[in-house]
Rosetta silent file (secondary structure, phi, psi, omega in degrees, C-alpha in Angstrom):
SEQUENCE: XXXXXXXXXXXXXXXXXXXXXXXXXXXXXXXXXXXXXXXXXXXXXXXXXXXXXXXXXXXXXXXXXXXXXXXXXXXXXXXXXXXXXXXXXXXXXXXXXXXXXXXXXXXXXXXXXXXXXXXXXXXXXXXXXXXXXXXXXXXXXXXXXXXXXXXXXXXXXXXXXXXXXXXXXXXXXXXXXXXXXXXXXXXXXXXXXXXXXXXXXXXXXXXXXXXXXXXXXXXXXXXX
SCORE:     score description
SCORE:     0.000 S_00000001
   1 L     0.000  160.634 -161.275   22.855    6.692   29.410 S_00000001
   2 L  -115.924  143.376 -178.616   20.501    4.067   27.105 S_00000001
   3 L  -104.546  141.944 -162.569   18.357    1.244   28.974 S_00000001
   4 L   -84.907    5.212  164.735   18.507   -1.985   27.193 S_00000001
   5 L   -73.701  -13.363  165.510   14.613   -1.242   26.776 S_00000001
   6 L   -82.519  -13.375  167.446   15.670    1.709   24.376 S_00000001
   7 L   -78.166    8.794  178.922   16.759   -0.952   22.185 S_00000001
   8 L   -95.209  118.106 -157.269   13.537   -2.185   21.848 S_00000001
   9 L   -80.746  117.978  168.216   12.260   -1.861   18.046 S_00000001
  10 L   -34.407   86.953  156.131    8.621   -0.127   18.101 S_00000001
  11 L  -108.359  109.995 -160.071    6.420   -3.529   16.798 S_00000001
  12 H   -65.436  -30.653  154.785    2.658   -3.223   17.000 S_00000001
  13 H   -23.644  -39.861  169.052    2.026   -6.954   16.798 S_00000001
  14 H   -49.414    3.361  173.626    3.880   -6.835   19.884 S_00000001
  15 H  -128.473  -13.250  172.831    0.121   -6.094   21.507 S_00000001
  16 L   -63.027  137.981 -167.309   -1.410   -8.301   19.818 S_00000001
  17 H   -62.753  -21.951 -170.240   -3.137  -11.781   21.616 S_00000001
  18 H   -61.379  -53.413 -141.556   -1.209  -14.277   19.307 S_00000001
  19 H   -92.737  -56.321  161.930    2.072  -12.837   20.468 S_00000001
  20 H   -40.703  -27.622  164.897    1.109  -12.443   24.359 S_00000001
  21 H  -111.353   -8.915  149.334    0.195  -15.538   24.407 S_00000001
  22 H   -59.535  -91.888   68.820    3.123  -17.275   22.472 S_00000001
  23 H   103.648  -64.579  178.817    5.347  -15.237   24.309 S_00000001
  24 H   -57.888  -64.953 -166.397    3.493  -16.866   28.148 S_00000001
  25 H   -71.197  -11.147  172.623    3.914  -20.362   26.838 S_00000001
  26 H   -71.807  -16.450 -168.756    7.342  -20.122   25.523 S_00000001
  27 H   -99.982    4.873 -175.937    8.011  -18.762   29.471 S_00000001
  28 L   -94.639  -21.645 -179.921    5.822  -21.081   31.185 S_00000001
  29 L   -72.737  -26.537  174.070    7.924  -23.922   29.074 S_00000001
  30 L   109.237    6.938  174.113   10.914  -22.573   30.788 S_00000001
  31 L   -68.727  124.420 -158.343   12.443  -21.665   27.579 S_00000001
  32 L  -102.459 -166.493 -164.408   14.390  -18.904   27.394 S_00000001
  33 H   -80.631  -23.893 -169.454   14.640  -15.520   25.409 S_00000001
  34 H   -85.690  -23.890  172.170   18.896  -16.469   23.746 S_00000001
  35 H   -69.344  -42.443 -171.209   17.232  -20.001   22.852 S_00000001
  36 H   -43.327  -52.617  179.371   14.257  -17.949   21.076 S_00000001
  37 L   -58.087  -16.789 -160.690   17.072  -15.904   19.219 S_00000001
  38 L   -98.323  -43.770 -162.428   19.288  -18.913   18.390 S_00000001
  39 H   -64.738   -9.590 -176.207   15.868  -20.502   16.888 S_00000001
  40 H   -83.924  -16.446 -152.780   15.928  -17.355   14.465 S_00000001
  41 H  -101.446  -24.561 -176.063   19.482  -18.241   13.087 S_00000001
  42 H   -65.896  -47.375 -169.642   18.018  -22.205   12.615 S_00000001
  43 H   -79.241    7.383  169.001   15.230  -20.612   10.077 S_00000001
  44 H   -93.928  -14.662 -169.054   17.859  -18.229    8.252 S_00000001
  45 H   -95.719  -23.600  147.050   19.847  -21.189    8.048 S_00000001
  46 H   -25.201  -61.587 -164.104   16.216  -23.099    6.244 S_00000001
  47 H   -41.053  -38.809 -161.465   15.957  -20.074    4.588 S_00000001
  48 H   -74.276  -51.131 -166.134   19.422  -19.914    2.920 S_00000001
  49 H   -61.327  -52.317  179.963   19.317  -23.467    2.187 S_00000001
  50 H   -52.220  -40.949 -165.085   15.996  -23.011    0.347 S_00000001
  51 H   -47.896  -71.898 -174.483   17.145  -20.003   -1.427 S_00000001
  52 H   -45.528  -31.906 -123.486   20.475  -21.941   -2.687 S_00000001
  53 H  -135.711   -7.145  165.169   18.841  -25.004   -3.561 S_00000001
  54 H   -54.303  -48.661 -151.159   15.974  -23.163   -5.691 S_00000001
  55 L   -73.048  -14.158  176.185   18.426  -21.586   -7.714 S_00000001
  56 L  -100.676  -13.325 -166.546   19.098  -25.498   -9.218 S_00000001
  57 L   -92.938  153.146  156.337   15.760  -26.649   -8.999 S_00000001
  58 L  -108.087  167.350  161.615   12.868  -26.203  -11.481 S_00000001
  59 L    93.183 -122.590 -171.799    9.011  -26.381  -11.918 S_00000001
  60 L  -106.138  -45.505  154.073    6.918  -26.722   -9.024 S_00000001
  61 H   -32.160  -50.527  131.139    9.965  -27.994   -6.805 S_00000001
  62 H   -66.211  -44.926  170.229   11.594  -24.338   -7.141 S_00000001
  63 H   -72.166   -8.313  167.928    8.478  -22.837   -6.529 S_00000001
  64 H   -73.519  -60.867  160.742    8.278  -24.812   -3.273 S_00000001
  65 H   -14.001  -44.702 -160.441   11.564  -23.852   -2.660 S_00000001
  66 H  -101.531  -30.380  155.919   11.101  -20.355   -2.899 S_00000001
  67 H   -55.290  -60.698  169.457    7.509  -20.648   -1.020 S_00000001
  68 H   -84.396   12.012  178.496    9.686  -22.027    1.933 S_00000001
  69 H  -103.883  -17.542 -179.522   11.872  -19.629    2.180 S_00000001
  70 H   -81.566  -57.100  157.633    9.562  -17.002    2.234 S_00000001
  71 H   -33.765  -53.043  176.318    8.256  -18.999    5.253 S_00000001
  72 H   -37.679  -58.107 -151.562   11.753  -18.900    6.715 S_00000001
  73 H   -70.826  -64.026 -157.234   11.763  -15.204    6.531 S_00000001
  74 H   -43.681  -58.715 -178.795    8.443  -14.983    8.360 S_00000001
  75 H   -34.394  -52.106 -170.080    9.597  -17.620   10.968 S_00000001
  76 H   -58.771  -62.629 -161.094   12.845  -15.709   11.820 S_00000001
  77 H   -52.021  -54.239  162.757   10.764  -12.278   12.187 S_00000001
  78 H   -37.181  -38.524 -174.608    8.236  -14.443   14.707 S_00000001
  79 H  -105.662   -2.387  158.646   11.228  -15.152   16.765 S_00000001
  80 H   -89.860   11.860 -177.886   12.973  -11.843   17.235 S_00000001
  81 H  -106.543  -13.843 -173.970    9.607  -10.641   18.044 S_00000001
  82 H  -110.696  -20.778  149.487    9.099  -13.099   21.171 S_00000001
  83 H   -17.181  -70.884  176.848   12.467  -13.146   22.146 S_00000001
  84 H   -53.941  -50.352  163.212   12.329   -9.706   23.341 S_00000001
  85 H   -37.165  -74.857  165.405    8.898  -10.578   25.322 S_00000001
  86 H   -26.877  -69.287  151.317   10.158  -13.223   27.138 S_00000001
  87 H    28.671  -92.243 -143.323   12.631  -10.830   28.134 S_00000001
  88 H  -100.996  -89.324 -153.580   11.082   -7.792   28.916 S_00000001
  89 H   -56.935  -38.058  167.383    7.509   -9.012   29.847 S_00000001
  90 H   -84.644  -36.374 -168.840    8.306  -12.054   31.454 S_00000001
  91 L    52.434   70.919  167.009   11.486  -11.314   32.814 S_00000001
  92 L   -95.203   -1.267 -176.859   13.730  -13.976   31.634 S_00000001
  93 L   -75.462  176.466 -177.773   16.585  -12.177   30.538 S_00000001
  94 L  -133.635 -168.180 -171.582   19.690  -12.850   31.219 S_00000001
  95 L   -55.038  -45.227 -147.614   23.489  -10.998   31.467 S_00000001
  96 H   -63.576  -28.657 -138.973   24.099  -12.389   27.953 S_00000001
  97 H   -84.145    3.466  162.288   20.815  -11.489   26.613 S_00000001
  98 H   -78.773  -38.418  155.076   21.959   -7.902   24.680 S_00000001
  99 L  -108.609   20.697  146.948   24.072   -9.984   22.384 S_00000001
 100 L   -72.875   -0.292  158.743   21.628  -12.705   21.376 S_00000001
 101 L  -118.498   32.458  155.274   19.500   -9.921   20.275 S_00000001
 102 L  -137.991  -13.865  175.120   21.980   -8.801   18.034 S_00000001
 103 L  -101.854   -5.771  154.800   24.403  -11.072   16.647 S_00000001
 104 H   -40.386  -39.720 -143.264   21.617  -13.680   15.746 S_00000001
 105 H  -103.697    0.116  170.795   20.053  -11.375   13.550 S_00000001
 106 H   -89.100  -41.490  173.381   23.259  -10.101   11.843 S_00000001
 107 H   -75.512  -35.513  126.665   23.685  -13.220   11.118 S_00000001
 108 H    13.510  -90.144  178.672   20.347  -13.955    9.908 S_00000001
 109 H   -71.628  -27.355  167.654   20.118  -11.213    7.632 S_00000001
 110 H   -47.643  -66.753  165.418   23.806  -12.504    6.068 S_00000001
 111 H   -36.187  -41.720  173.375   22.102  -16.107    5.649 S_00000001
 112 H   -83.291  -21.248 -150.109   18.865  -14.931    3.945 S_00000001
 113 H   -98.038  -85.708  174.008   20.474  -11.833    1.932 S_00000001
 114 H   -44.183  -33.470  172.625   23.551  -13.935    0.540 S_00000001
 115 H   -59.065  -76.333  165.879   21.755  -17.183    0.573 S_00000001
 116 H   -23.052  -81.526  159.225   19.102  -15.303   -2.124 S_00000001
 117 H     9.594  -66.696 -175.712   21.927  -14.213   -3.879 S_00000001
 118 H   -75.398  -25.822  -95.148   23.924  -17.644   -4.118 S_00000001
 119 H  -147.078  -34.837 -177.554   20.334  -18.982   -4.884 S_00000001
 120 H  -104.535  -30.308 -179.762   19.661  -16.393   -8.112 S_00000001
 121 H   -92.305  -14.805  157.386   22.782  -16.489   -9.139 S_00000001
 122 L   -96.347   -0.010  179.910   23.000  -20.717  -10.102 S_00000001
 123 L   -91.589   -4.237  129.304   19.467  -19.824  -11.516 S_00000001
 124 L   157.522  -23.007  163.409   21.760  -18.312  -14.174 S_00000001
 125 L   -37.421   78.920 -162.130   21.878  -14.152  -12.728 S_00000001
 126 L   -64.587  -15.701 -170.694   25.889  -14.088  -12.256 S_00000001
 127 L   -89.678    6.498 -164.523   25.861  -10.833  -10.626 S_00000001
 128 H   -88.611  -27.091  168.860   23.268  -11.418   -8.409 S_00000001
 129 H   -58.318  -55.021 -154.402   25.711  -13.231   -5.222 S_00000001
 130 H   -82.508  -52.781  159.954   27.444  -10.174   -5.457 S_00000001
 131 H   -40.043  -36.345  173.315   24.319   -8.097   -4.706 S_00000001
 132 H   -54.340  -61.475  178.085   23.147  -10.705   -2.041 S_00000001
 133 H   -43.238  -65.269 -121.617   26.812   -9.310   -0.276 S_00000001
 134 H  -107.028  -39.430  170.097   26.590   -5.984   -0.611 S_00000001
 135 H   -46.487  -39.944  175.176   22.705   -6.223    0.578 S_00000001
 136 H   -90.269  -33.418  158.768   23.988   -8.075    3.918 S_00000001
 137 H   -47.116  -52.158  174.685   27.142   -5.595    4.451 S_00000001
 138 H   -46.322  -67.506  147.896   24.473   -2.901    4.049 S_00000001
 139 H     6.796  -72.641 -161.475   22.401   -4.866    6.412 S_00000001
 140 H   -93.665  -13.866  158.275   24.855   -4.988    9.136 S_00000001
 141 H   -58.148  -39.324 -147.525   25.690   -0.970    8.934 S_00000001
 142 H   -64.623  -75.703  169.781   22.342   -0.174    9.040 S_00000001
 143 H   -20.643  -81.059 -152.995   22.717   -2.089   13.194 S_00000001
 144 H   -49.837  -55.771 -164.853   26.357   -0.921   13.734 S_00000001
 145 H   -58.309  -48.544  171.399   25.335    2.851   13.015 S_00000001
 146 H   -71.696  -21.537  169.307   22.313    2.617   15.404 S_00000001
 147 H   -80.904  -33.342 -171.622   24.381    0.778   18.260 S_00000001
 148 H   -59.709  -52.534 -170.846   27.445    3.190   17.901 S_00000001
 149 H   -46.823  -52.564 -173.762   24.411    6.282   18.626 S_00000001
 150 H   -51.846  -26.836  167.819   23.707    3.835   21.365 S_00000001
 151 H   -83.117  -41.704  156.594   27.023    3.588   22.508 S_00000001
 152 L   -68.823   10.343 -179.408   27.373    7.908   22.234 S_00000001
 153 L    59.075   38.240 -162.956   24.488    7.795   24.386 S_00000001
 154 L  -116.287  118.783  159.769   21.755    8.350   21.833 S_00000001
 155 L   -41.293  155.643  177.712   18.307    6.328   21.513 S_00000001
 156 L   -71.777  122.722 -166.305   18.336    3.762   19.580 S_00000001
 157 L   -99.039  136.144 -155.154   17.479    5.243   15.905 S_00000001
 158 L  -123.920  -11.383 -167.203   15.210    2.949   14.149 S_00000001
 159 L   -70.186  163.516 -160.274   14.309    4.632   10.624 S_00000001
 160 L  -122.316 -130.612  -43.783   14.163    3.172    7.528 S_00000001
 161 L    11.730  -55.374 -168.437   13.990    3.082    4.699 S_00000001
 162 L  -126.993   29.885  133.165   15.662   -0.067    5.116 S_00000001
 163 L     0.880  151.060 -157.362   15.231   -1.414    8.380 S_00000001
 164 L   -88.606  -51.794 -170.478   15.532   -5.175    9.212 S_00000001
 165 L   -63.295  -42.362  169.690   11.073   -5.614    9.167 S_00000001
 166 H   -33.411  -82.811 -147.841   11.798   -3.686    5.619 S_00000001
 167 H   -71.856   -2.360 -162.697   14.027   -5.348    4.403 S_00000001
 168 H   -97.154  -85.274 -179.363   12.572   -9.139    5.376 S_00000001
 169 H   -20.774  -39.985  173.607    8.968   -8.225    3.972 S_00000001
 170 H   -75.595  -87.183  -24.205   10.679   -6.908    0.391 S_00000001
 171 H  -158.819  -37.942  172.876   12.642   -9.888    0.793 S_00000001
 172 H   -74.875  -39.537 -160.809    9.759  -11.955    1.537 S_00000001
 173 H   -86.675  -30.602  173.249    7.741  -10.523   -1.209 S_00000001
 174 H   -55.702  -43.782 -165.492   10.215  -10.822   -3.583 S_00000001
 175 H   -86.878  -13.177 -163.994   11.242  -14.631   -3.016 S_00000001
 176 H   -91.907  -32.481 -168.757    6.869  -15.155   -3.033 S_00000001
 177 H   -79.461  -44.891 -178.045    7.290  -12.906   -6.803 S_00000001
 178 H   -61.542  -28.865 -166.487   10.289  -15.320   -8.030 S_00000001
 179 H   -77.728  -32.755 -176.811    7.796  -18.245   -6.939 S_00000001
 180 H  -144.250   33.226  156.449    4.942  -17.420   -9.197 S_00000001
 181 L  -121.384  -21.314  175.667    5.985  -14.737  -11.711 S_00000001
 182 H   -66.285  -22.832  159.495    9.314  -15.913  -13.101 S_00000001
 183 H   -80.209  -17.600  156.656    8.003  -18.656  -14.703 S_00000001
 184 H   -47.695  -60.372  172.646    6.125  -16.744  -16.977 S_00000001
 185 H   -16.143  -90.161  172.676    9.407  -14.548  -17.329 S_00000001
 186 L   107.671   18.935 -165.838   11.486  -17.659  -18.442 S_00000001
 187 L  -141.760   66.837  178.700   14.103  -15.623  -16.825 S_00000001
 188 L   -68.545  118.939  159.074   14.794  -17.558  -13.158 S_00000001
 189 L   123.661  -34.481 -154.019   16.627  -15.464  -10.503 S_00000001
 190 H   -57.155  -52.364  166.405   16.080  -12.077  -12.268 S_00000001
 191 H   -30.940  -71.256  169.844   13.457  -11.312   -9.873 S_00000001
 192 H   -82.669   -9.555  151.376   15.345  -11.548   -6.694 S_00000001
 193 H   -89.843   -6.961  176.115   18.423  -10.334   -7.959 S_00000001
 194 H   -83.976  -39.682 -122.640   16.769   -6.766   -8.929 S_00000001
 195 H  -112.625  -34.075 -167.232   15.033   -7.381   -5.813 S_00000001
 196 H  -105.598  -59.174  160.621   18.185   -7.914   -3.578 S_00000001
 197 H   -38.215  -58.021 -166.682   19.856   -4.635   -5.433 S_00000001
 198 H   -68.383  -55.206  178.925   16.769   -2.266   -4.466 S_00000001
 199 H   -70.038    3.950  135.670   16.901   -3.673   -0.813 S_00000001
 200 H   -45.246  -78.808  175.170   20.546   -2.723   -0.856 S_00000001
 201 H   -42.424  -53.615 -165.944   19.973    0.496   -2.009 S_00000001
 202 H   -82.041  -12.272  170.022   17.426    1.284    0.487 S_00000001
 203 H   -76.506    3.416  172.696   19.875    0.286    3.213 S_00000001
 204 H  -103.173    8.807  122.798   22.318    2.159    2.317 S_00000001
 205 H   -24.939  -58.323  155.446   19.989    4.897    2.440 S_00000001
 206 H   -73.840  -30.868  164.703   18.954    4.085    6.023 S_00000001
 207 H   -55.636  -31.982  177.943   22.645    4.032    6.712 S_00000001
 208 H   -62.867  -32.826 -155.090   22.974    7.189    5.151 S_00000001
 209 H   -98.262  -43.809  176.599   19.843    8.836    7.176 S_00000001
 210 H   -85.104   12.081  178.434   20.870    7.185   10.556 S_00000001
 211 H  -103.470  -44.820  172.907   24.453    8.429   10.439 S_00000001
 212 H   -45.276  -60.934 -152.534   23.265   12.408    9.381 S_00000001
 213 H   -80.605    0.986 -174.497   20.990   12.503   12.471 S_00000001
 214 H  -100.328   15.748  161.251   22.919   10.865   14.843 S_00000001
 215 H   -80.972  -40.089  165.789   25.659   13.557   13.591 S_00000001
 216 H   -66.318  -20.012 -154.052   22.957   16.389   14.371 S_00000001
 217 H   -91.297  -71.542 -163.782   22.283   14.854   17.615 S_00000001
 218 H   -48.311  -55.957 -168.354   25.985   14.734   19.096 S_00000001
 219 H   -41.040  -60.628 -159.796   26.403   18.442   17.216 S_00000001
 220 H   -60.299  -32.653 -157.085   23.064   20.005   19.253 S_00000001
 221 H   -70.270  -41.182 -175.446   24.096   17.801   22.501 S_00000001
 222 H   -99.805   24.350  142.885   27.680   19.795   22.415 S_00000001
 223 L   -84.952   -7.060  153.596   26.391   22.659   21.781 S_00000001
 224 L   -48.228    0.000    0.000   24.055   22.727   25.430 S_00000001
């Protein structure tokens, strides 16, 4: 059997003083770790809006746009990282607290990955919504495949390529590349829809990588 502490994704920041001591004051406010998580779904829902609302805007006004969404990203990643602290370090969790720290962040990655998408695709890229989808379906395998090992009694498998810190950091870097190389381009959205395709690709890569080994694992385990 799995400990809901095997579900905890190796982050080294997670030692770091900013985050020990956000992490005390969110638990000395009495705040708990499923509010922390619900605050990650308010900045994917920033995020999305910025995405979407870039894709009509021009100038400096889109590059703000695309600037605050890139924040968004960061923000969300800040709050699945303190969540867990409270948690664990503090000991605030609660029964409920295994699924806010997973269906926030599926939802999350739907809101920033389709939200880009919708967001590149009124900036005139028609295909690009359909790559935002297939980037957040990917997304949400990449999870289900490591909770089913988890569920089969397996650690929680964590590998990437295309991991959730992966995928926000291209995702981040990408919407920061749309902000101050596309106007040169003269070609808005193209960035972040190529950009939303390759962070597809590598999740369905990591889906591909965490479904062989957790296939080796149950094979060696019934072979003991």
């Amino acid at each position: 059997m799995t400990s809901p502490t095997d579900n905890r994704r190796p982050i080294r920041s997670r030692d770091t003083g900013w985050a020990r001591g956000a992490a005390a004051i969110i638990a000395r406010a009495g705040i708990s770790p499923d509010m922390v998580s619900a605050g990650a779904v308010v900045f994917a829902a920033i995020g999305c809006t910025a995405f979407v609302a870039a894709g009509a805007a021009h100038g400096l006004v889109r590059t703000g746009l695309l600037v605050a969404a890139a924040l968004a990203i960061q923000a969300r990643l800040i709050c699945n990282l303190l969540d867990g602290m409270v948690a664990v370090e503090h000991g605030r969790g609660g029964p409920a607290g295994p699924i806010w720290n997973e269906l926030p962040d599926r939802i999350a990655d739907a809101l920033f990955l389709a939200g880009a998408g919708y967001g590149a695709a009124i900036a005139g890229i028609a295909w690009a919504s359909d790559a935002g989808w297939a980037a957040s379906a990917l997304a949400v395998l990449t999870a289900y495949v490591r909770e089913l090992g988890r569920g089969l009694g397996q650690p929680a498998d964590f590998r990437g390529p295309g991991a959730k810190p992966q995928r926000m950091a291209l995702l981040t870097v990408f919407a920061l590349a749309s902000a101050v190389v596309e106007p040169a381009l003269c070609r808005p959205g193209a960035i972040l829809a190529v950009g939303l395709t390759f962070i597809g690709i590598l999740a369905a890569i990591t889906v591909a990588r965490r479904t062989f080994k957790l296939a080796a694992c149950l094979a060696a385990q019934s072979e003991r």
